[in-house]
C-alpha positions as CSV (number, residue, x, y, z in Angstrom):
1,X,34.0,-6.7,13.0
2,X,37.3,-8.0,12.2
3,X,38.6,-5.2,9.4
4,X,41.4,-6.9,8.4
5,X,39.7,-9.9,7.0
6,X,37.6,-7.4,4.7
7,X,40.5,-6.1,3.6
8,X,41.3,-9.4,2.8
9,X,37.9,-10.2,1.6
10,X,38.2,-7.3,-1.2
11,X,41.8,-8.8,-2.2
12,X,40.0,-12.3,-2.9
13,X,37.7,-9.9,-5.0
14,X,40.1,-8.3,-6.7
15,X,38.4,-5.1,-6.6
16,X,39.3,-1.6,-5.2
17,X,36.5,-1.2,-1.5
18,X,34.1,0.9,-3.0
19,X,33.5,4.4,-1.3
20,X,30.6,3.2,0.5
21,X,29.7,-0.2,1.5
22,X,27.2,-1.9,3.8
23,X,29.1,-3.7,6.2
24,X,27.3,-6.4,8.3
25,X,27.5,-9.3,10.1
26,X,25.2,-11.5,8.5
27,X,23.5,-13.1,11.6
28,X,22.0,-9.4,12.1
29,X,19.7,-10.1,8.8
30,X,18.7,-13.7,10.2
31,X,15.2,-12.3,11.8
32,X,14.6,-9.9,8.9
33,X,12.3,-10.2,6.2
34,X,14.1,-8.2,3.6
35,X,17.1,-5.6,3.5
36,X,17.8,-3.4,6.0
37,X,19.9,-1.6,4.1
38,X,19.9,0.8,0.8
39,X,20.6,-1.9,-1.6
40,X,21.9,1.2,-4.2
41,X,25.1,0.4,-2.0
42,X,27.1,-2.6,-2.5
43,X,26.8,-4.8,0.6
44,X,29.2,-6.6,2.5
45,X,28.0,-9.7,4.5
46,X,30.8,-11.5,6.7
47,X,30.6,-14.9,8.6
48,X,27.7,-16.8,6.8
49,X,27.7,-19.4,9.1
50,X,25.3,-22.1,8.0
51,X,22.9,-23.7,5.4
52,X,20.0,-22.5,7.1
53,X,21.1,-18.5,7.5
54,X,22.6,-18.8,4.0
55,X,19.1,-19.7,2.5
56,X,17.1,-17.5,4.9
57,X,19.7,-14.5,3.5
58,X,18.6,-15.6,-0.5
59,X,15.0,-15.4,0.5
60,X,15.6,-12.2,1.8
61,X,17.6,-11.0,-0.7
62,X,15.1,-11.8,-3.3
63,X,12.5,-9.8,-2.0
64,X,14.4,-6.8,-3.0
65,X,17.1,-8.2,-6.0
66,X,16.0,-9.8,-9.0
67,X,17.0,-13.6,-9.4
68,X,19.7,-12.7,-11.7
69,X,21.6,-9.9,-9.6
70,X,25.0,-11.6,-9.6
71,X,26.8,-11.9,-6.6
72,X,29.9,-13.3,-4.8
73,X,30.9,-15.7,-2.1
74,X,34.1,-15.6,-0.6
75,X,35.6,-18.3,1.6
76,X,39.4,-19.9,2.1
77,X,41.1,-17.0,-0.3
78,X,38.3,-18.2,-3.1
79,X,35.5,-16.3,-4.8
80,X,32.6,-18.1,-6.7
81,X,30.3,-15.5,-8.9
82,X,27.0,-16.7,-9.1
83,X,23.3,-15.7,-9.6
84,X,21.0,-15.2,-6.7
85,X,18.6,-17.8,-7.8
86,X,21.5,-20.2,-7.5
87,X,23.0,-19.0,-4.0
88,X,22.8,-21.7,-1.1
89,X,23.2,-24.9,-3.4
90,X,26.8,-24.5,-2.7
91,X,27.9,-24.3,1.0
92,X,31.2,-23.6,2.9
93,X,31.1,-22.6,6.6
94,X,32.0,-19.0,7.7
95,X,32.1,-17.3,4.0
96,X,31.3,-14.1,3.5
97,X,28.9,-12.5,0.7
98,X,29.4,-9.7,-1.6
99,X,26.2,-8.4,-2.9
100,X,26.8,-5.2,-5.7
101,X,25.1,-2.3,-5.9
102,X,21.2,-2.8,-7.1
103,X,21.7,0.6,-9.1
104,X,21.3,4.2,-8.8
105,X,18.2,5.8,-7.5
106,X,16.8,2.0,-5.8
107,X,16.7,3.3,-2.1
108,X,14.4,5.2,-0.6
109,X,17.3,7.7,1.1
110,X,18.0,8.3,-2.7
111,X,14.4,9.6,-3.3
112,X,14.2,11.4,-0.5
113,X,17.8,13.2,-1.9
114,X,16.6,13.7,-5.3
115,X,13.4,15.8,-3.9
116,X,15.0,17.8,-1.7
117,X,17.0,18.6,-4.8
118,X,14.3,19.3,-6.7
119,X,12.9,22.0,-3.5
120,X,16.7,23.1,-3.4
121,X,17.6,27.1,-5.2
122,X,19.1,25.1,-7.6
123,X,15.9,22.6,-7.9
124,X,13.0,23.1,-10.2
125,X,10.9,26.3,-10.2
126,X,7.6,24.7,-10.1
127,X,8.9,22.2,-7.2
128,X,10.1,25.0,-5.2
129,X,6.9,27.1,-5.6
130,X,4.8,24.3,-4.0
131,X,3.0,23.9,-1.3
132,X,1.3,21.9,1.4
133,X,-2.0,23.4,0.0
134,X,-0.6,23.7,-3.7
135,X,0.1,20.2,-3.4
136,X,-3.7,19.0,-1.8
137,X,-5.5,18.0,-5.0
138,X,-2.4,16.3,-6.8
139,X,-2.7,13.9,-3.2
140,X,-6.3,13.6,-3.7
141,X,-5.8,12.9,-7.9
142,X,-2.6,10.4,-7.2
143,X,-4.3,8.3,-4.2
144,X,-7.6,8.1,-7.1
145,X,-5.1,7.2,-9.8
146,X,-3.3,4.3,-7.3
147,X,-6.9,3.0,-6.5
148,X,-8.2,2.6,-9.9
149,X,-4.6,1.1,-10.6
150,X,-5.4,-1.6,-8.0
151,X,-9.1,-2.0,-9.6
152,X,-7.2,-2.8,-13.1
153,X,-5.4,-5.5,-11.7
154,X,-2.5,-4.1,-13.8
155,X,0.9,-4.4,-11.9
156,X,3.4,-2.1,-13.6
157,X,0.2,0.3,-13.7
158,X,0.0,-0.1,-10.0
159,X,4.1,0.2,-9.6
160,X,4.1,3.4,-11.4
161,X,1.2,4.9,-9.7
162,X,2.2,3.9,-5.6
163,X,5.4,5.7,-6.5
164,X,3.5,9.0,-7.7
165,X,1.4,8.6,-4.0
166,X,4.9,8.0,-2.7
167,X,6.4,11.6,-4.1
168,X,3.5,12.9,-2.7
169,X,4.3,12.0,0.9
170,X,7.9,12.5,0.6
171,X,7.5,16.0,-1.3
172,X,5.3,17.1,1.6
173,X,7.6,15.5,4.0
174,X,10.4,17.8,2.7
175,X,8.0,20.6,2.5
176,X,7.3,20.6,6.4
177,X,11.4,19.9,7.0
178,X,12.1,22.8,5.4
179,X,9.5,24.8,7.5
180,X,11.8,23.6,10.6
181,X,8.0,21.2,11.3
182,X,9.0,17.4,11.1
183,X,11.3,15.1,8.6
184,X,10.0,12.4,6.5
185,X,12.9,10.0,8.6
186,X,10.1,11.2,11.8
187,X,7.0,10.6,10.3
188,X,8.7,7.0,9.1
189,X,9.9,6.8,13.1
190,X,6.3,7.7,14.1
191,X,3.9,5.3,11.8
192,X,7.1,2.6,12.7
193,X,6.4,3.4,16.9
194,X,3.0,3.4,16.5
195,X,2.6,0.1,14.5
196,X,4.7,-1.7,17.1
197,X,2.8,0.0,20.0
198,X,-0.6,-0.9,17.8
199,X,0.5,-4.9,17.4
200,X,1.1,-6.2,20.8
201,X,0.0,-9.5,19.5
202,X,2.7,-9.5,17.0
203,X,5.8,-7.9,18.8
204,X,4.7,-8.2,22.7
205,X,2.9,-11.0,24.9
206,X,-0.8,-10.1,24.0
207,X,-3.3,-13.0,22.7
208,X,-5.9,-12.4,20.8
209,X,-8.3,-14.7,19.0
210,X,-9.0,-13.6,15.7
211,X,-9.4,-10.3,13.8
212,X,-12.2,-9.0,15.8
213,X,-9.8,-9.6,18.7
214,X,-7.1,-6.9,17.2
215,X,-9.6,-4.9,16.3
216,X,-11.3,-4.5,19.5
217,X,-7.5,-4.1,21.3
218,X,-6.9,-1.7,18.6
219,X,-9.5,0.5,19.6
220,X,-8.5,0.2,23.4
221,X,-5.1,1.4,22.2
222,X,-6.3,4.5,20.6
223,X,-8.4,5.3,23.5
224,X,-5.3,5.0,25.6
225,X,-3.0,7.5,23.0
226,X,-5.4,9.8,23.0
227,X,-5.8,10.4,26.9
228,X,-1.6,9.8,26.7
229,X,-1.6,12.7,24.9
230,X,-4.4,15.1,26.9
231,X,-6.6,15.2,24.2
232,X,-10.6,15.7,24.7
233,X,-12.0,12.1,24.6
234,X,-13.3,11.7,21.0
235,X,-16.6,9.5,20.0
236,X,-15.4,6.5,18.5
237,X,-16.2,7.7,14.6
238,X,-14.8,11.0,15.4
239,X,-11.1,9.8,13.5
240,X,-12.9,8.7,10.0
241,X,-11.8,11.4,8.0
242,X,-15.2,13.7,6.2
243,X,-13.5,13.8,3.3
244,X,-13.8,10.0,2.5
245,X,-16.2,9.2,-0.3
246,X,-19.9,8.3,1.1
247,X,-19.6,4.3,0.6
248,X,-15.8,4.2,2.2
249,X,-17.1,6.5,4.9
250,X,-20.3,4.3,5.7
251,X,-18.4,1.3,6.1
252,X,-16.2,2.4,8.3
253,X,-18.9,3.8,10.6
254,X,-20.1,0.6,11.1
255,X,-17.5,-1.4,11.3
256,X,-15.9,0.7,13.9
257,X,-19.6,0.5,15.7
258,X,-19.6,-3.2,15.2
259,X,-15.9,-3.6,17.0
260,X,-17.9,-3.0,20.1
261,X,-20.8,-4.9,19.8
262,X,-23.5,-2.3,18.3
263,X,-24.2,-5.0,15.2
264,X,-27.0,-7.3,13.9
265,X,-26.5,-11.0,15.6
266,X,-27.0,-12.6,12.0
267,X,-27.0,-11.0,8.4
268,X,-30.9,-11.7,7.7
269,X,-31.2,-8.9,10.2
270,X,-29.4,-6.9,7.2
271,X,-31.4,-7.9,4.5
272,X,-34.9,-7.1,6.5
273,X,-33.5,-3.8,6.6
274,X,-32.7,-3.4,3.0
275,X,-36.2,-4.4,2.3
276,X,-37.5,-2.0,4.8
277,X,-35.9,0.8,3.2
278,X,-37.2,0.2,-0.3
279,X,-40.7,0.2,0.8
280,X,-40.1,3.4,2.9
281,X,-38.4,4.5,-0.6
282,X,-41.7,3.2,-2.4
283,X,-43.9,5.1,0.7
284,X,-41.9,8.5,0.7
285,X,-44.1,11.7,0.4
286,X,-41.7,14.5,-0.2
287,X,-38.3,15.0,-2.1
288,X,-36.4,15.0,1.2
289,X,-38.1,12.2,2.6
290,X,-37.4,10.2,-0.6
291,X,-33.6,11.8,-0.2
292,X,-33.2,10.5,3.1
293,X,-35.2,7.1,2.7
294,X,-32.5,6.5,-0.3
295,X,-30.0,7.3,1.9
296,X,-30.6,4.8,4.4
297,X,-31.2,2.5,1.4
298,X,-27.2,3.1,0.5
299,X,-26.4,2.6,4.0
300,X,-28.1,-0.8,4.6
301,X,-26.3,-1.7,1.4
302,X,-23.0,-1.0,2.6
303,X,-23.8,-3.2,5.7
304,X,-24.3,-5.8,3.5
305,X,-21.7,-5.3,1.8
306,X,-19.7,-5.5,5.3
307,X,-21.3,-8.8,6.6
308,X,-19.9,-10.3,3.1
309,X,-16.5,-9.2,3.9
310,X,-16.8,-7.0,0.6
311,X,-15.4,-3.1,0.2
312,X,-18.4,-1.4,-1.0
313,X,-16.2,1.5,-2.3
314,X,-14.5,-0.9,-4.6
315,X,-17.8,-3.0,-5.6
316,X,-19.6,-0.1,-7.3
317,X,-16.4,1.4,-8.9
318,X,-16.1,-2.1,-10.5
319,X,-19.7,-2.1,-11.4
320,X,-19.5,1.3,-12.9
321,X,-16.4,0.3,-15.1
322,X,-18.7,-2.7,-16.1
323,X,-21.0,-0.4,-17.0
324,X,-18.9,2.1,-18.8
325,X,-17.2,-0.7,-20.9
326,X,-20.9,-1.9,-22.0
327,X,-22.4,1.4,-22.9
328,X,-19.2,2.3,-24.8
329,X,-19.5,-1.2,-26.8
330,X,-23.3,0.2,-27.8
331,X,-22.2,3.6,-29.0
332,X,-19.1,1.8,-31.1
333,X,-22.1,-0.5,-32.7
334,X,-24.3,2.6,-33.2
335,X,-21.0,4.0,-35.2
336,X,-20.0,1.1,-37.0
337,X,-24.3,1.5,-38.6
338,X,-23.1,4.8,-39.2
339,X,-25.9,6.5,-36.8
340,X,-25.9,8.4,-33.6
341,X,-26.4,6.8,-29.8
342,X,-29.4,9.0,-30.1
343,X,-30.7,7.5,-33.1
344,X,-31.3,3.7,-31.7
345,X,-34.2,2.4,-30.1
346,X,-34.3,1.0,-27.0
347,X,-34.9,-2.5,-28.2
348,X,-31.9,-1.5,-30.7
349,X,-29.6,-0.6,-27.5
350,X,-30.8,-3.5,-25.1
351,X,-29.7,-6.0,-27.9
352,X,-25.9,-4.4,-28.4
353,X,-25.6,-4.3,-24.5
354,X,-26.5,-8.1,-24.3
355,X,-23.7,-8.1,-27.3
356,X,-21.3,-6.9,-25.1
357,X,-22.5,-9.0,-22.2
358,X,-21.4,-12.1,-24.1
359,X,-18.6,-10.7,-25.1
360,X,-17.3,-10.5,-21.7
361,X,-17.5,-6.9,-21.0
């Protein structure tokens, strides 16, 4: 890196090197897909070579800045200010690119600051009190909250709720640091490993087919960690967590037992078995027989559910919402009569839920 030419660089720019700075050749961004660097520093990109690493730079650029983040090219003792929407129409060979600071707390190394802060003696009581247990039900309520965020289909609703999962991780993160256990910078150096080990399709010179292909490898891999690492071999549902709610945890039973074979050839295999189970239902002669026989009933759903590429988790949440919507739309017309829910008919009910059926809810 030739220093003298950013010191020249910041002359053209007429402004004083800022205390910290990204400094990079920009060819080192060419195979990235977005920044590599905490863009809550100003950024520093020399020798822009070409057209072609100039507009791969404002595609990655925009992944992170918005369109209108100003910034500033640099070439022959000249600087040109200009949007990032409009950066690359223009083109001199070798320039260099100034890109300013995003703004404060925009980097993940600045969240990770601003918790340990918050653990810190002079950090927030109720911050420093927690712990890994403490913390177990706001993990359970946040990853609920980010789930029904995604069934809403409501963006800034998801936005705000992944970065409530994401204070989650990094608060237990700093938790276990502090306990002399692991940093959140290892568990990001682990999950990054492992993916890379996990994907030698993608980043080594395995082919596979299709999905079922990775899948099936994925499972090899696991196999392969596991006796890596000494531990007892473990049946292949043994890593789907018991905590998972019944329809999630059904699904992925069986599509971890269909990755190696043990499926039905064609769906109508699926559906027999649905209608199996609600004759059994129809036949049962105890409670716990007609427990169980519903039971299998759900599970034979779920495999349906799976054949049609559909998350059975997700599918009855949305159909409860549906539902919830509806029956809330018949109690607002039981209030608008001035009467109770209690006080309709059926007949009375049935025709305010087909209301709300044409009304879209």
């Amino acid at each position: 890196m030739d220093f003298a030419l950013v010191s020249k660089t910041f002359e053209v720019l007429q402004i004083t090197p800022p205390s910290k700075l990204v400094l990079l050749e920009a060819q080192t961004l060419f195979a990235a897909h977005v920044p590599t660097y905490p863009p809550d520093m100003p950024a520093l990109l020399t020798n822009v070579d070409s057209r072609e690493l100039a507009l791969h730079l404002k595609s990655v650029l925009l992944t992170t800045y918005p369109k209108e983040h100003v910034v500033c090219v640099v070439s022959e003792g000249k600087k040109r200010e200009e949007r990032l929407s409009e950066f690359g129409n223009e083109f001199s060979e070798g320039f260099a690119l100034y890109i300013p600071a995003l703004g404060e707390g925009t980097s993940f190394e600045s969240f990770v600051e601003i918790v340990a802060h918050l653990r810190a003696p002079n950090g927030c009581p109720w911050d420093r009190e927690q712990t890994h247990e403490s913390l177990r039900k706001h993990l359970l309520e946040e990853s609920y909250e980010a789930i029904s965020a995604i069934d809403s289909g409501d963006f800034t609703d998801m936005q705000e709720e992944f970065g409530d999962l994401l204070l989650q991780v990094v608060l237990q993160s700093q938790i276990a640091n502090e306990e002399g256990q692991f940093n959140v910078h290892q568990a990001i150096h682990g999950i990054y490993t492992k993916l890379v080990r996990r994907h030698p399709h993608v980043f080594g010179d395995l082919k596979v087919d299709d999905v079922d292909g990775v899948l099936a490898n994925w499972e090899k891999l696991k196999e392969t960690e596991r006796k890596d690492k000494g531990q007892k071999e473990k049946g292949l549902l043994d890593g789907v967590p018991l905590a998972l709610p019944a329809l999630s945890q059904a699904q992925e039973y069986q599509d971890r037992a269909a990755r190696v074979g043990f499926d039905w050839p064609e769906i109508e295999g699926v559906l027999d078995k649905v209608k199996e189970e609600i004759e059994e239902i129809k036949n049962a002669e105890s409670d716990f027989e007609l427990a169980a026989e519903i039971g299998d009933l759900f599970f034979a759903l779920v495999n349906v559910a799976r054949w049609k590429h559909v998350d059975a988790e997700s599918a009855l949440r949305g159909t409860n919402l549906k539902f919830k919507k509806r029956f809330d739309y018949v109690g607002q017309g039981a209030r608008k009569q001035g009467r109770n829910l209690s006080e309709l008919s059926l007949e009375e009910m049935d025709g305010l839920w087909n209301d709300a059926k044409k009304h879209g809810f």
